[in-house]
Backbone and ligand atoms as CSV (ligand in chain L), in Angstrom:
chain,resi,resn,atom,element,x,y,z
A,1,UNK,N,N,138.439,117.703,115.801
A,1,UNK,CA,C,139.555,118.471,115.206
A,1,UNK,C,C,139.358,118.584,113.703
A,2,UNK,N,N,139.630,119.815,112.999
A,2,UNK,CA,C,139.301,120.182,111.716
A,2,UNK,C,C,140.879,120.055,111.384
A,3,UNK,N,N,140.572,119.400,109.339
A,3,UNK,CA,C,142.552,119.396,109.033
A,3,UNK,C,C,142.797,120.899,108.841
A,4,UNK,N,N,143.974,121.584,108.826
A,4,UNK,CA,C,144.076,122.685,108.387
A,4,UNK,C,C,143.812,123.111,106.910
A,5,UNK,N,N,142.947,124.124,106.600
A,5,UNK,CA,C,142.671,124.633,105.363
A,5,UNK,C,C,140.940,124.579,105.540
A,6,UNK,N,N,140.512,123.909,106.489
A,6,UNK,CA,C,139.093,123.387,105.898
A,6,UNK,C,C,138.353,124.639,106.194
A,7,UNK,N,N,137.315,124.953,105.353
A,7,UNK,CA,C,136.689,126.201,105.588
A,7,UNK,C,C,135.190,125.597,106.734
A,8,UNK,N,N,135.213,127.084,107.269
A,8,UNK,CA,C,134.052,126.624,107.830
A,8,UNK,C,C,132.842,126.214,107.407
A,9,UNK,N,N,132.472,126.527,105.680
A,9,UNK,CA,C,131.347,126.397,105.281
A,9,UNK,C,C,131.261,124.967,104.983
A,10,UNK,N,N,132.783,123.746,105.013
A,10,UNK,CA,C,132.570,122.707,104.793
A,10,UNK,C,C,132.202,121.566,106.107
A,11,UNK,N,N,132.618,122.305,107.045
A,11,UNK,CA,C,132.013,121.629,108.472
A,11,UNK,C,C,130.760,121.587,108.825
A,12,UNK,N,N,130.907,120.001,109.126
A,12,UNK,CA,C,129.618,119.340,108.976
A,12,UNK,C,C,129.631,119.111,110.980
A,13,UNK,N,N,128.187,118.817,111.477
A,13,UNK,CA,C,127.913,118.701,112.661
A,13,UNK,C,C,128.145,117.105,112.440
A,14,UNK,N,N,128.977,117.041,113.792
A,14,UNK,CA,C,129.400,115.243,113.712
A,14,UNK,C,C,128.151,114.489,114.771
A,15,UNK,N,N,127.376,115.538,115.200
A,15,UNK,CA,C,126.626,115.214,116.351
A,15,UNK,C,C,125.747,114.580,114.961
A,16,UNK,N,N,124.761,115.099,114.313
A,16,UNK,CA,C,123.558,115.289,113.634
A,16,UNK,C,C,124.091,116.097,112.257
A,17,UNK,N,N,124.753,115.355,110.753
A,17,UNK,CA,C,125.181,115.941,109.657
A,17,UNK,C,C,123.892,116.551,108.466
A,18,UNK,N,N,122.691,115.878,109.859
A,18,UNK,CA,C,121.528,116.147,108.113
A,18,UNK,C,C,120.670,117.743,109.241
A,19,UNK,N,N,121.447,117.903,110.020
A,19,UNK,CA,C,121.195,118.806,111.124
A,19,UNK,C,C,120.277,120.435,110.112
A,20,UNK,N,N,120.845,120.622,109.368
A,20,UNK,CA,C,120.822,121.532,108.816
A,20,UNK,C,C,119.330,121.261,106.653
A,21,UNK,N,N,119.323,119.889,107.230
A,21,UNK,CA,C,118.188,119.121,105.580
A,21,UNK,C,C,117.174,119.490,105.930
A,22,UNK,N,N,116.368,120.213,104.677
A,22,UNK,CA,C,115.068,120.446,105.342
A,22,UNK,C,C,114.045,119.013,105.516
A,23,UNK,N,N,113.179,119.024,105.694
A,23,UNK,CA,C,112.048,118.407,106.415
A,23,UNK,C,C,111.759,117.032,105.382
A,24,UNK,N,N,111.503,117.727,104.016
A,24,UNK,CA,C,111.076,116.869,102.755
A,24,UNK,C,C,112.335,116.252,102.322
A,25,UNK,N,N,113.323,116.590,102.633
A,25,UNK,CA,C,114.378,116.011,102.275
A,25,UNK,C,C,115.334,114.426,103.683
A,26,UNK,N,N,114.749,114.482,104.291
A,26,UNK,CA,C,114.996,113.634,105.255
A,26,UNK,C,C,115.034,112.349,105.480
A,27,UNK,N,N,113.834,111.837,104.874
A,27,UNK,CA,C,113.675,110.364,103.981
A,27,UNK,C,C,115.130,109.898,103.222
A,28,UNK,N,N,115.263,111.206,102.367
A,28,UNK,CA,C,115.857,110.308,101.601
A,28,UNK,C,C,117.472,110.607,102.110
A,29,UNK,N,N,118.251,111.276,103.065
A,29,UNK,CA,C,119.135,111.384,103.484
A,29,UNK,C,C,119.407,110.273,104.273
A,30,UNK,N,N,117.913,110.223,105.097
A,30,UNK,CA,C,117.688,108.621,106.226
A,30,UNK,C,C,117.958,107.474,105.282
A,31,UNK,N,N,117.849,107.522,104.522
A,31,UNK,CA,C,117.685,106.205,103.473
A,31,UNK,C,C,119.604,105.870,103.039
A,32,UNK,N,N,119.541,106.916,102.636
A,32,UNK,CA,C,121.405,107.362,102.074
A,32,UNK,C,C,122.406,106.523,103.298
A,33,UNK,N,N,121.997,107.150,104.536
A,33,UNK,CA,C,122.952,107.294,105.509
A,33,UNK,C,C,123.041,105.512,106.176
A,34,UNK,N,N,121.300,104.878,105.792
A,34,UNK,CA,C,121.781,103.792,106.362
A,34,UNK,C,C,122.308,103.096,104.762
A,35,UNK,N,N,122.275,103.067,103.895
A,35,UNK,CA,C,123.036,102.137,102.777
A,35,UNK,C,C,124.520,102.766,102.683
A,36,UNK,N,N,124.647,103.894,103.194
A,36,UNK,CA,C,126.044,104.012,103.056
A,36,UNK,C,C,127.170,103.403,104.548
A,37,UNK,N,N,125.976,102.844,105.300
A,37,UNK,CA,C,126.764,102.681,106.718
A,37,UNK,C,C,126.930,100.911,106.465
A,38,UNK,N,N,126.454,100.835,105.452
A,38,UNK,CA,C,126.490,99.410,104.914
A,38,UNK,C,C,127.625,99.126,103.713
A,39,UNK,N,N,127.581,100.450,102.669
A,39,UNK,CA,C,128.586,100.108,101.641
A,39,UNK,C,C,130.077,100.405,102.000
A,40,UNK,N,N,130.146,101.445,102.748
A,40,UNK,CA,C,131.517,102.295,103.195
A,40,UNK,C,C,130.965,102.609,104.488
A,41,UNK,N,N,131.343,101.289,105.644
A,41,UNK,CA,C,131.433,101.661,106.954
A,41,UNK,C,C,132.592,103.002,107.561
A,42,UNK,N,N,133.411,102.988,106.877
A,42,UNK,CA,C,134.457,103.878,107.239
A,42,UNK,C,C,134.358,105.035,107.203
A,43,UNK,N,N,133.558,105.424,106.080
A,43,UNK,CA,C,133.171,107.023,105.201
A,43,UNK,C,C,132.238,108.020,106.397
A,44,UNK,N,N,132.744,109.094,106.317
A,44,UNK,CA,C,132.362,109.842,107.252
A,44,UNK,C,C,131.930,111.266,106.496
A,45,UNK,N,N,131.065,111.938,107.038
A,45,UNK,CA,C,130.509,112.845,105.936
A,45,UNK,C,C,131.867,114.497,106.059
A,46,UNK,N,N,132.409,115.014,105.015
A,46,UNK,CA,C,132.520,115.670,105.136
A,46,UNK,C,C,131.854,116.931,104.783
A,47,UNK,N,N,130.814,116.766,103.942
A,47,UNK,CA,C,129.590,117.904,103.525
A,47,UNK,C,C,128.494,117.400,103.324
A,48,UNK,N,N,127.186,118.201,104.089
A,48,UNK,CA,C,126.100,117.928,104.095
A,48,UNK,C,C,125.427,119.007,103.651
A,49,UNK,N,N,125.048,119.646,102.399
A,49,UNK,CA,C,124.410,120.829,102.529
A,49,UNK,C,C,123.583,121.231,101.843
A,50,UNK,N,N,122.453,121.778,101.470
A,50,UNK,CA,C,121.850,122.810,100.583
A,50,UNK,C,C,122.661,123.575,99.818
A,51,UNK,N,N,122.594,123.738,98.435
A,51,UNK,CA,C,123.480,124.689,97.815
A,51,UNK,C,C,122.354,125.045,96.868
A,52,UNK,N,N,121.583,126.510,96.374
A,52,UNK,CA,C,121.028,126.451,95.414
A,52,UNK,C,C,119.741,125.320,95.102
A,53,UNK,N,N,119.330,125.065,96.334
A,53,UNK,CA,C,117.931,123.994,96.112
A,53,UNK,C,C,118.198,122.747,95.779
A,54,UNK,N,N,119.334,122.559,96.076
A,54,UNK,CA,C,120.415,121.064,95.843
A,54,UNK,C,C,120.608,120.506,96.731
A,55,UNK,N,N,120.952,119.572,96.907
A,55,UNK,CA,C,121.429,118.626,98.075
A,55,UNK,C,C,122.960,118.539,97.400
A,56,UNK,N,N,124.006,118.628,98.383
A,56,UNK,CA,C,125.175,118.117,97.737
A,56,UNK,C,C,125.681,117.503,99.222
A,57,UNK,N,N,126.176,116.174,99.044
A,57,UNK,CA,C,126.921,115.241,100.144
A,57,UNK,C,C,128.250,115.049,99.482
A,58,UNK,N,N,128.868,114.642,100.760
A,58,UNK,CA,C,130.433,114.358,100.088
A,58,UNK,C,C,130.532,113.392,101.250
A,59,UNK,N,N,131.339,112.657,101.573
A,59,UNK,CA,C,131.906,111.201,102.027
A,59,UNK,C,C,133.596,111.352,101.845
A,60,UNK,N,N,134.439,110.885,103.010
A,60,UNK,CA,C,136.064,110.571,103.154
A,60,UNK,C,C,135.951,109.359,103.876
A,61,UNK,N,N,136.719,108.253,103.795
A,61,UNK,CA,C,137.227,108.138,102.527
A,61,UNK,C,C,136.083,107.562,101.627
A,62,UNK,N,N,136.196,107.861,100.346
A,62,UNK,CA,C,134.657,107.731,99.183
A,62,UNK,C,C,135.086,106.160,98.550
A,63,UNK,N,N,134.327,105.980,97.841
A,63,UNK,CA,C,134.594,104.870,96.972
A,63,UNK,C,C,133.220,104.765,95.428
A,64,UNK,N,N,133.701,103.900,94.550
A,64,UNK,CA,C,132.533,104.420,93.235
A,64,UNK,C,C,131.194,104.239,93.966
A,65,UNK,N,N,131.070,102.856,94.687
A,65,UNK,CA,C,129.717,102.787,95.197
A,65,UNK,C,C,128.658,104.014,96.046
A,66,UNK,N,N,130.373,104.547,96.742
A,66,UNK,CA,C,129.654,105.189,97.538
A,66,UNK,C,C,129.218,106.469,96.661
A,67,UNK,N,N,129.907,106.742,96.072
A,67,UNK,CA,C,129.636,108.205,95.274
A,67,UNK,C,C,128.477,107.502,94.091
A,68,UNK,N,N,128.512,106.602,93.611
A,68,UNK,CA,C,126.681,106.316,93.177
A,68,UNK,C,C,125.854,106.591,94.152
A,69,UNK,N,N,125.971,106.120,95.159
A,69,UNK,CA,C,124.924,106.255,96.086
A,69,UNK,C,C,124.279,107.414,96.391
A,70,UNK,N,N,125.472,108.515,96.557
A,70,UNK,CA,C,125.287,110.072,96.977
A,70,UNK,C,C,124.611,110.894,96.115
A,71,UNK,N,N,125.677,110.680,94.628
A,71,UNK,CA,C,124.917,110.683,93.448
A,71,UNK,C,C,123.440,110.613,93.428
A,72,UNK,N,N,122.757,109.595,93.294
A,72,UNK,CA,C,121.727,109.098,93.284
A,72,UNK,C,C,120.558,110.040,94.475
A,73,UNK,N,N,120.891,109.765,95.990
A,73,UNK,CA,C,120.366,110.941,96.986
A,73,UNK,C,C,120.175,112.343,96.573
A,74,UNK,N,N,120.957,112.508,96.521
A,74,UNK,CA,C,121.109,114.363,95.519
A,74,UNK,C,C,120.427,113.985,94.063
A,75,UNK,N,N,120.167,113.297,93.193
A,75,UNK,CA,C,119.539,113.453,92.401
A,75,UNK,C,C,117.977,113.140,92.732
A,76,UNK,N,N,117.625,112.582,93.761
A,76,UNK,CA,C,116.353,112.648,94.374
A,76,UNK,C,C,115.752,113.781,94.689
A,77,UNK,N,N,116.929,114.644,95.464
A,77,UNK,CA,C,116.392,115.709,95.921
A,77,UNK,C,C,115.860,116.677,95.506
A,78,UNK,N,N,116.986,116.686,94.127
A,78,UNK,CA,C,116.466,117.390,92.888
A,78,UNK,C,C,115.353,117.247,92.522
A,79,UNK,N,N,114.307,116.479,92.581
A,79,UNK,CA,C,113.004,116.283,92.542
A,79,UNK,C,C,111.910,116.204,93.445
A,80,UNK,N,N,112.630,116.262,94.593
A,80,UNK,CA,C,111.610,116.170,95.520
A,80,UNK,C,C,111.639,117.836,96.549
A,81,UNK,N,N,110.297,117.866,97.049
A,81,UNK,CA,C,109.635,119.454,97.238
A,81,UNK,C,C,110.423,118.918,98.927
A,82,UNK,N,N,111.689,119.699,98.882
A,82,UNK,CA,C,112.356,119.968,100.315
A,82,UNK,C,C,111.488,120.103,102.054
A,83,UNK,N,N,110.070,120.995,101.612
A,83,UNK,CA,C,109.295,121.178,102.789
A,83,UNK,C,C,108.424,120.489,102.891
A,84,UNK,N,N,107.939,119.580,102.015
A,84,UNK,CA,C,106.596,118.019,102.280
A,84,UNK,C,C,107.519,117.093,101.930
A,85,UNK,N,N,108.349,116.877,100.557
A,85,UNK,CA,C,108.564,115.525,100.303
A,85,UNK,C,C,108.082,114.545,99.256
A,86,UNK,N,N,106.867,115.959,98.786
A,86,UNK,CA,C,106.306,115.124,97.643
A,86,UNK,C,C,107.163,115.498,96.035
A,87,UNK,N,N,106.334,115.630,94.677
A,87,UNK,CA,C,107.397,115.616,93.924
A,87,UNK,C,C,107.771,117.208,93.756
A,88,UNK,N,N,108.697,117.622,93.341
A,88,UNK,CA,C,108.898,119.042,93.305
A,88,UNK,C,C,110.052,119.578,91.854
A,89,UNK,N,N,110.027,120.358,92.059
A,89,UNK,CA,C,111.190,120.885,91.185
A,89,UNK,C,C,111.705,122.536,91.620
A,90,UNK,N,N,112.588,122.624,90.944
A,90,UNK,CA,C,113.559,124.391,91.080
A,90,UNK,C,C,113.043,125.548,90.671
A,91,UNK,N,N,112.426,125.942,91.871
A,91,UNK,CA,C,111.612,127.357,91.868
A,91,UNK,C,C,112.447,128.500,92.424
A,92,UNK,N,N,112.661,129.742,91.810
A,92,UNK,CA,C,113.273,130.644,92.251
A,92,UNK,C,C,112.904,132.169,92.868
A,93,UNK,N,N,112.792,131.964,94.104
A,93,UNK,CA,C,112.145,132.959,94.859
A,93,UNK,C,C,112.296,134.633,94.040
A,94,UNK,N,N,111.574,135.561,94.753
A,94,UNK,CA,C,111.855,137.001,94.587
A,94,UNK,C,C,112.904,137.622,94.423
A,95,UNK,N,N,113.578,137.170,95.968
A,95,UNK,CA,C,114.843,137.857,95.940
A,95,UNK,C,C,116.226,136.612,95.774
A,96,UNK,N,N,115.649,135.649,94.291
A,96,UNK,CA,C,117.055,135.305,93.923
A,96,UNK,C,C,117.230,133.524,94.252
A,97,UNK,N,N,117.106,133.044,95.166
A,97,UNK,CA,C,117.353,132.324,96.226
A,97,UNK,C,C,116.746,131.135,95.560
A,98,UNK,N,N,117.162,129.938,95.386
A,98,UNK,CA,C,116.289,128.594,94.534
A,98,UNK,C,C,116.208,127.716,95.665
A,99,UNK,N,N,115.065,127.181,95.110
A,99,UNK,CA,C,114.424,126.136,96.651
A,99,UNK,C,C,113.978,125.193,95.547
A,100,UNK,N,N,114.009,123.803,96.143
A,100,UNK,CA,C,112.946,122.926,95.107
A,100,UNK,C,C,112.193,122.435,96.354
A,101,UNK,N,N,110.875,122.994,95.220
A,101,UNK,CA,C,109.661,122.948,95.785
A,101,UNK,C,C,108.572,121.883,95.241
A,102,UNK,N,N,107.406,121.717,95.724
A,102,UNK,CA,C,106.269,121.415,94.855
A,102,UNK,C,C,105.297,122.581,94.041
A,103,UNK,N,N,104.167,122.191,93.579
A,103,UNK,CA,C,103.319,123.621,93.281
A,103,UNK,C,C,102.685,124.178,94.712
A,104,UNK,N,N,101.911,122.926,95.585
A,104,UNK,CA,C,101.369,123.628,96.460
A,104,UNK,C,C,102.673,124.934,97.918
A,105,UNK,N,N,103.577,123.844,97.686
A,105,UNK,CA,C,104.699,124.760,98.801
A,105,UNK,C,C,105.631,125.944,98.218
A,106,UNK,N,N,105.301,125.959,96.863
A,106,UNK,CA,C,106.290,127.383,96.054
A,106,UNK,C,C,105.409,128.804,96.401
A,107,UNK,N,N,104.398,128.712,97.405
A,107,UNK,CA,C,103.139,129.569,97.449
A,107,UNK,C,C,103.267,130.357,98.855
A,108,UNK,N,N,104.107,129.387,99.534
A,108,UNK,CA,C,104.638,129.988,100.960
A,108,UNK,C,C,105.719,130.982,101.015
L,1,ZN,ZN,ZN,105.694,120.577,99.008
């Protein structure tokens, strides 16, 4: 059950929330998901998403630890090339669209 107001773009799959992370980014979501099932057993994801070659997570109910933590994941991502995993940064396609990439995967 969704609360009323929630948009669909903030619904997250309760089956699988990293359902939608690309490939290079997975590690470190895997990594996130078990220290956060440790800091804030309770916290349940309400956003998991790509925005702009970003990782952005959100957590209910949150706490400081936990939002360091998330913090911290998303600032990984920011550096790391989404489709290997190695180091990357914010490359912006043709038509617009930002991915963080590495050098060898900004070529695909
Ligand atoms: Zn790469």
């Amino acid at each position: 059950m969704s609360p009323p107001g929630e948009t669909l773009a903030d619904m997250t799959d309760p089956v699988d929330p990293f359902a939608d992370i690309p490939s290079g980014w997975r590690a470190i979501t895997a990594a996130m998901d078990s220290k956060l099932a440790w800091i804030a057993p309770a916290a349940e994801y309400t956003m998991v998403r790509v925005e702009r070659g970003l990782l952005r997570v959100q957590v209910t109910p949150t706490s400081p630890e936990a939002e360091r933590l998330l913090r911290d994941a998303e600032a990984r991502a920011a550096r790391t090339c989404e489709m290997c995993g190695g180091a990357g940064r914010a490359y912006m396609s043709v038509v617009g669209s930002v991915s963080t990439l590495c050098g060898d995967c900004s070529w695909d």
